[in-house]
C-alpha positions in Angstrom: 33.1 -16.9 -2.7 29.4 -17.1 -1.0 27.7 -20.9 -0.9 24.0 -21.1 -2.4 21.0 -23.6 -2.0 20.1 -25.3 -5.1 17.1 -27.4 -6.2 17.4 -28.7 -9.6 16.6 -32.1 -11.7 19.1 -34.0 -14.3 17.4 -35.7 -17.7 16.0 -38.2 -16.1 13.7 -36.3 -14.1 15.8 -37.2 -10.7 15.6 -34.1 -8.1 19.0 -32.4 -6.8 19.2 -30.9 -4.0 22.6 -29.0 -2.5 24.9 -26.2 -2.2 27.5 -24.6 -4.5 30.5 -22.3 -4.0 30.1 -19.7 -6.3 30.9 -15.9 -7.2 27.4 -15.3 -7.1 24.0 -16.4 -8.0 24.5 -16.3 -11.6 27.8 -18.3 -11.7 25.9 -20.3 -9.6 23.3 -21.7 -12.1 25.5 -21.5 -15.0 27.8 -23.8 -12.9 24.9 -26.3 -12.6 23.9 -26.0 -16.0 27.2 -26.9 -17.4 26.5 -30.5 -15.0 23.8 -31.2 -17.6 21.6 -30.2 -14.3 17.9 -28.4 -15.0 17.7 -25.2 -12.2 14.5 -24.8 -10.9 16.2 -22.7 -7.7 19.4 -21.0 -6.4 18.8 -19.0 -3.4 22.1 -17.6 -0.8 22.6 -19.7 2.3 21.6 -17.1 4.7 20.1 -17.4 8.1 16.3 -16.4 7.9 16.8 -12.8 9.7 19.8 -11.9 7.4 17.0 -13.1 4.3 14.6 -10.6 5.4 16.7 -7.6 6.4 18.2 -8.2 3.2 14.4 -8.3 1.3 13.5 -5.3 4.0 16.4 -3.2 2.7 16.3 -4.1 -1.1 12.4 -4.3 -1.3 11.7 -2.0 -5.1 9.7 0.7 -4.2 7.0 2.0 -6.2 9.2 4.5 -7.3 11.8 2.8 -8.5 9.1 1.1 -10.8 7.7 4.0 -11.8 11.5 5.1 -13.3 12.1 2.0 -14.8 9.4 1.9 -16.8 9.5 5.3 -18.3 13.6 4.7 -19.1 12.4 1.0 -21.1 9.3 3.0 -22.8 11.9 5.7 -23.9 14.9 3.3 -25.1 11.9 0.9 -27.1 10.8 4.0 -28.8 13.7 5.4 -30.0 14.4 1.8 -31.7 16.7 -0.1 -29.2 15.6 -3.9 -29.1 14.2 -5.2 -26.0 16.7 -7.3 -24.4 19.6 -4.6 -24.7 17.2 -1.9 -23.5 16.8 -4.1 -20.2 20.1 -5.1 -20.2 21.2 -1.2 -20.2 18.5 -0.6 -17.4 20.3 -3.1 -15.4 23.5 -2.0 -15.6 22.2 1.2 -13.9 20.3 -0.2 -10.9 21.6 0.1 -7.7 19.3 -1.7 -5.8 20.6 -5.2 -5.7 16.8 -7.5 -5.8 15.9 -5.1 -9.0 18.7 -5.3 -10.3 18.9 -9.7 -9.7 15.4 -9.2 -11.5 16.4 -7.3 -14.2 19.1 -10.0 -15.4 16.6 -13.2 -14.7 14.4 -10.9 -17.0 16.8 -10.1 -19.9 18.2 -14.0 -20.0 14.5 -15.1 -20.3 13.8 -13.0 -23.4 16.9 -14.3 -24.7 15.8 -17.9 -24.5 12.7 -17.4 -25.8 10.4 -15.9 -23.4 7.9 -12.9 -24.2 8.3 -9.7 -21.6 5.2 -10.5 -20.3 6.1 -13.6 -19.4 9.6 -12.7 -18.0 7.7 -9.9 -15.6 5.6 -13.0 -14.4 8.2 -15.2 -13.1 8.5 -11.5 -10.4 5.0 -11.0 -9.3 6.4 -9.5 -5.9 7.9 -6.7 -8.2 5.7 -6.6 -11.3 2.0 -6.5 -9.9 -0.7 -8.5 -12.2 -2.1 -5.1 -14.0 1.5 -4.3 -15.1 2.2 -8.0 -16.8 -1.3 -7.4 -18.3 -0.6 -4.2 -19.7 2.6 -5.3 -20.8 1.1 -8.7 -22.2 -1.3 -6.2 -24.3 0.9 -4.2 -25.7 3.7 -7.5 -27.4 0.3 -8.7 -28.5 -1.1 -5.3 -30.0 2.3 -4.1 -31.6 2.2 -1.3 -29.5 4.5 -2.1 -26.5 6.7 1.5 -26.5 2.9 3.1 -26.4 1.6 1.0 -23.7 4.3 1.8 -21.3 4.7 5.4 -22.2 0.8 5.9 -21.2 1.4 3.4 -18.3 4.6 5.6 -16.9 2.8 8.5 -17.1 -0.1 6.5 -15.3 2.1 5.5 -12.7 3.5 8.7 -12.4 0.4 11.1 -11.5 -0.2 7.5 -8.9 2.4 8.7 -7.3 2.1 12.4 -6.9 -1.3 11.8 -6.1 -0.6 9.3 -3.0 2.5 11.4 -2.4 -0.3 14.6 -1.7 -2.5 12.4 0.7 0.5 11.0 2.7 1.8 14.5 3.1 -1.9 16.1 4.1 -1.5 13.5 7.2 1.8 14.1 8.5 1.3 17.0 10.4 -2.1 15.8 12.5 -0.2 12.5 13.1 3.1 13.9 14.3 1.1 16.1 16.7 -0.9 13.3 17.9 2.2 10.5 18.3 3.9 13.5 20.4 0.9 14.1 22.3 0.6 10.5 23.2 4.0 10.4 24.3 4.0 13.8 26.6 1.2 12.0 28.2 2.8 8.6 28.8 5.8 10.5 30.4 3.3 12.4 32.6 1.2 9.2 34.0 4.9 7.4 34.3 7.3 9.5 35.8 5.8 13.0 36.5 2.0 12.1 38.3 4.2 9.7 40.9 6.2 12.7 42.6 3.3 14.7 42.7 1.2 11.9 44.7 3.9 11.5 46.9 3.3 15.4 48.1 -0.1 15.3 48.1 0.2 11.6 50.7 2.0 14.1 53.5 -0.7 16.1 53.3 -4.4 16.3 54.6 -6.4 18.0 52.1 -9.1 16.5 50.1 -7.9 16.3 46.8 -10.4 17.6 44.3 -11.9 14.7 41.6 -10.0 15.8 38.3 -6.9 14.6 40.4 -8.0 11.7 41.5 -8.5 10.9 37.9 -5.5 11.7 36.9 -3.6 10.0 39.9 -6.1 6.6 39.3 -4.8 6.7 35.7 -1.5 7.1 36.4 -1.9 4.1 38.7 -3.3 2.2 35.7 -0.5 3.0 33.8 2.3 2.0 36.1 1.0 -1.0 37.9 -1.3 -2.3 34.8 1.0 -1.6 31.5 1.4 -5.3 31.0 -2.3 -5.7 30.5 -3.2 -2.8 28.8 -0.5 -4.4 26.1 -2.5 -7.4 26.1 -5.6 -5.8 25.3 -4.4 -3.7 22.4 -2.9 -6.9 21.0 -6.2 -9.0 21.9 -8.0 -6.4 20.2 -6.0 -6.1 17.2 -5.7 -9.4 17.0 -9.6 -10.0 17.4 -10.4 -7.5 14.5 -7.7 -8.8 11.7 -9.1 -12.5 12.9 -12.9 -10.9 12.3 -11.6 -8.8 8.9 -10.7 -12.2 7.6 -14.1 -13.3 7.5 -16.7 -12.1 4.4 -19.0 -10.9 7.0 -16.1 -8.9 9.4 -14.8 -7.5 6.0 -17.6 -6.2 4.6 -18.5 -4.5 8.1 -15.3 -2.8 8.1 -15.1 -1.7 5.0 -18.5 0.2 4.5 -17.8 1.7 8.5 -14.4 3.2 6.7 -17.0 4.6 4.0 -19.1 6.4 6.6 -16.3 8.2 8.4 -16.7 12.1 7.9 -14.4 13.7 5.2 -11.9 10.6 5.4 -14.8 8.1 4.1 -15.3 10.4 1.2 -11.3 10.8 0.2 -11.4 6.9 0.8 -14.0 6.3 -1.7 -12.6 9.3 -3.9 -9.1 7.9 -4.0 -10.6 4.5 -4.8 -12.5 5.7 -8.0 -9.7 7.4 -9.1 -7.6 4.0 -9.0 -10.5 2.6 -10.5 -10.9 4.7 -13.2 -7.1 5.4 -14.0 -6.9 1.2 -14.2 -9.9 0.9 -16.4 -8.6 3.8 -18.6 -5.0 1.9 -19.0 -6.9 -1.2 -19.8 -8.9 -0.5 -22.1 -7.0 2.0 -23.9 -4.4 -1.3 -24.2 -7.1 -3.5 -26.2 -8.2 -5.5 -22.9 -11.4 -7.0 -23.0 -13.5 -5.6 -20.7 -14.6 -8.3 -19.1 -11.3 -9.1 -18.2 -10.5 -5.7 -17.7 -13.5 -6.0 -14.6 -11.3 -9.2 -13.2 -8.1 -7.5 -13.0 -9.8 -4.2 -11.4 -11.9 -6.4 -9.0 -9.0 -8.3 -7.9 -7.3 -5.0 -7.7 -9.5 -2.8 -5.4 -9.3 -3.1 -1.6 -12.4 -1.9 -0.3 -15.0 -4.9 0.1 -18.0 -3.1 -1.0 -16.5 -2.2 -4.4 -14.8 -5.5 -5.1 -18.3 -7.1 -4.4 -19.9 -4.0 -6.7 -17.2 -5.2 -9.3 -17.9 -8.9 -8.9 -21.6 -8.3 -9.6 -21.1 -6.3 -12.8 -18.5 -8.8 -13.8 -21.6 -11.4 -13.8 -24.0 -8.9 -15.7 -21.1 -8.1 -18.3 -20.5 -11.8 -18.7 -25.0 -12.2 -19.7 -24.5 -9.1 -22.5 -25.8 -6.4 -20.3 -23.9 -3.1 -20.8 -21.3 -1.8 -18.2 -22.9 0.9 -17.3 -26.2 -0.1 -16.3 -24.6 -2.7 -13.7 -22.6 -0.1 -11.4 -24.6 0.1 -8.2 -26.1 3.8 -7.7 -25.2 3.7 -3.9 -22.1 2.4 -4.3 -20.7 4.4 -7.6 -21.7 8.2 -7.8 -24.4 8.6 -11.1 -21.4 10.2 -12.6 -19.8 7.3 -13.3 -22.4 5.2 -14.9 -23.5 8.6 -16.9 -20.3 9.2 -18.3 -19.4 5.4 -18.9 -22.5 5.1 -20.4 -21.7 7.6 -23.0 -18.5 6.2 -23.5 -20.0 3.4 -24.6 -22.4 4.8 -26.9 -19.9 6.7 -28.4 -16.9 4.3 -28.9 -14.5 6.8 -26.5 -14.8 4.1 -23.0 -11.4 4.7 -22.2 -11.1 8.4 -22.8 -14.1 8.6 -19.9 -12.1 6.7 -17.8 -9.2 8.9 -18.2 -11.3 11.8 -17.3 -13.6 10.6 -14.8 -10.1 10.3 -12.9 -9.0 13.1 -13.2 -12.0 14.4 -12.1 -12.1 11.9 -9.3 -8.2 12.9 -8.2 -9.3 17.1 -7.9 -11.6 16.4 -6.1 -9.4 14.7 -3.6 -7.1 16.9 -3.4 -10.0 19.3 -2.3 -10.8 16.7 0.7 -7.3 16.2 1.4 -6.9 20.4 1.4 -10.1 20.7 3.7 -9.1 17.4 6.2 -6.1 19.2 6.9 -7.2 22.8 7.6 -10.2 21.0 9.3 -7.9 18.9 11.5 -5.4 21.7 12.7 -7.8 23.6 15.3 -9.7 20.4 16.1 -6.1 18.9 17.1 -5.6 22.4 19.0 -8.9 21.8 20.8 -7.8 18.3 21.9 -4.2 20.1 22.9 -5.9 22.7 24.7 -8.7 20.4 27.1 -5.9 18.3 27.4 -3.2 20.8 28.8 -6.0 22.7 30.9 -7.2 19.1 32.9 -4.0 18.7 33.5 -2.9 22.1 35.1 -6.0 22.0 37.3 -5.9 18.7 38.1 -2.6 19.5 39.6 -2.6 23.2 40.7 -5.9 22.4 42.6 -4.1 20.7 45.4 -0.9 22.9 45.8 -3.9 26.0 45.4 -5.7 24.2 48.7 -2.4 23.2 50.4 -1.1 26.9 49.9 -4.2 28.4 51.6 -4.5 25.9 54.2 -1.7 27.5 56.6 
């Protein structure tokens, strides 16, 4: 038997507050129901670290969404009704928070609520676009088609951020292991050879008195270079917060060579992939521009969005309001013909598609780019090192 938290009121609006021995969280609020009780909460009495590594370890991944969406698209088309195809999805889950979800979700369509609204009450599972997407397609009729195109949607999502994760592996494995061969160096390494060179009367050449003044640094001054990183961290999340720090940031991302671009190119892909979904579920599209504003990371897009969303909102077309020098002409071209001929979302569709190649040609070029610039780095690295210390055993050597 575990104990749970509960917050509830009775019929006369009184509120309840206490703990329950139950089987689990289920029992739980049955339990209190049965007391004539109204749950608005039942949480598990655990200490605040056992909450989190429990959230940590059961967090849904984007995966795990992914799946079950496809599985509840397949099981409504082939005729099952709603609450028995989540019910069966359920049943299958493994991860415990999905699968606590999952029931929440299948007893709230059984007292009356839509899908839509079920997702809702699980906005740290469900994001907004979903629960819109979803909330189009109960009100359209066409739920099984909505989900099919947005698990397919999904789907190339996650192949494509799968590809770009994967490009960066290598240059940052080389790099973390780089850092550390260093640290060691500086720590334990740089020390024995300083000792030598203090019995000894030679002049020590400068790349070793850089080397042994950073080593220095880095043993009696660690503390503080700690503090600085965090200062500095610290300083620039406090500065991002602000409209003026954020907008800053973001367009100096932009300008970065080769990364900027597959930052802006990954971006209109997400932006075009979500307007396609959108629209192609019956969305208005001023509300369409709402949810993709709210939905895009990068400062100087939102703000790009934000303004259209105000042109969109006088009557002026779509297409007209996306900012040359933020949006490539492509995308007001093609949108505009979209427009003129009735097919908005179809553009969309392929203007990401479009958008996503030519990622993958960035992400393809960043990475045989980054391989002999990394060997560069390796290579002045390793060779101020040898001399820096080869120099002084060289003079000590020829000095008898």
């Amino acid at each position: 038997m575990a104990e749970f938290n509960y917050k509830a009121k009775d019929t006369q609006g009184s509120d309840h507050v206490g703990s329950i021995q139950s089987g689990d969280i289920h029992t739980a609020a049955t339990t209190l129901r049965k007391k004539g009780l109204v749950v608005i909460s039942v949480n598990p009495k655990n200490s605040a670290g056992n909450t989190f590594l429990s959230r940590f370890l059961n967090r849904v991944s984007f995966s795990e969404l992914v799946i079950i969406t496809r599985q509840l698209a397949t099981m409504i088309s082939a005729g099952l009704v709603l609450s028995e195809a989540i019910d069966i999805l359920e049943e299958q889950q493994s991860n415990k928070t999905l699968k606590r979800a999952l029931t929440d979700i299948s007893q709230d369509i059984k007292g009356g609520l839509t899908l839509a609204q079920a997702l809702g009450r699980h906005p740290d599972i469900f994001p907004r676009l979903y629960i819109n997407l979803v909330k189009s397609g109960e009100s359209s009729g066409k739920l099984d088609t909505v989900l099919l195109q947005m698990a397919e949607s999904l789907e190339k999502d996650r192949e494509f951020k799968a590809k770009v994760k994967g490009a960066m592996i290598y240059p940052v494995v080389v790099l973390t292991m780089m850092l550390v061969v260093i640290v060691i160096m500086m720590i334990f390494v740089i020390p024995k050879l300083v000792t030598l060179y203090d019995q000894s009367t030679i002049e020590l050449p400068l790349p070793t008195k850089i080397l042994i003044g950073t080593s220095n640094l880095f043993i009696n001054f660690w503390w503080l270079g700690i503090i600085l990183i965090i200062a500095a961290f610290a300083g620039i999340n406090r500065w991002k917060k602000t409209p003026e720090g954020n907008l800053f940031l973001g367009k100096l991302v932009l300008k970065i060579p080769i990364i900027g671009r597959i930052i802006i190119n990954v971006t209109l892909t997400n932006f075009n992939r979500t307007f396609g979904l959108l629209t192609s579920a019956g969305i208005p599209l001023l509300e369409s521009i709402g949810i993709v504003s709210d939905l895009t990371d990068n400062p100087v897009f939102r703000g790009a969005l934000k303004d259209a969303y105000a042109g969109v909102e006088k009557g002026l077309p779509f297409s007209s309001l996306l900012v040359a020098n933020v949006f490539p002409k492509i995308v007001s071209q093609m949108i505009r013909v979209g427009e003129e001929t009735g097919k908005v979302d179809e553009i969309f569709f392929k203007l990401a598609d479009y958008f996503e190649s030519e990622s993958d040609h960035l992400v393809k070029n960043l990475t045989v780019a980054i391989e002999p610039i990394v060997l560069v780095i390796l290579g002045i690295g390793v060779a101020f090192l040898v001399i820096s210390i080869i120099l002084p055993i060289y003079k000590l050597t020829t000095s008898f």
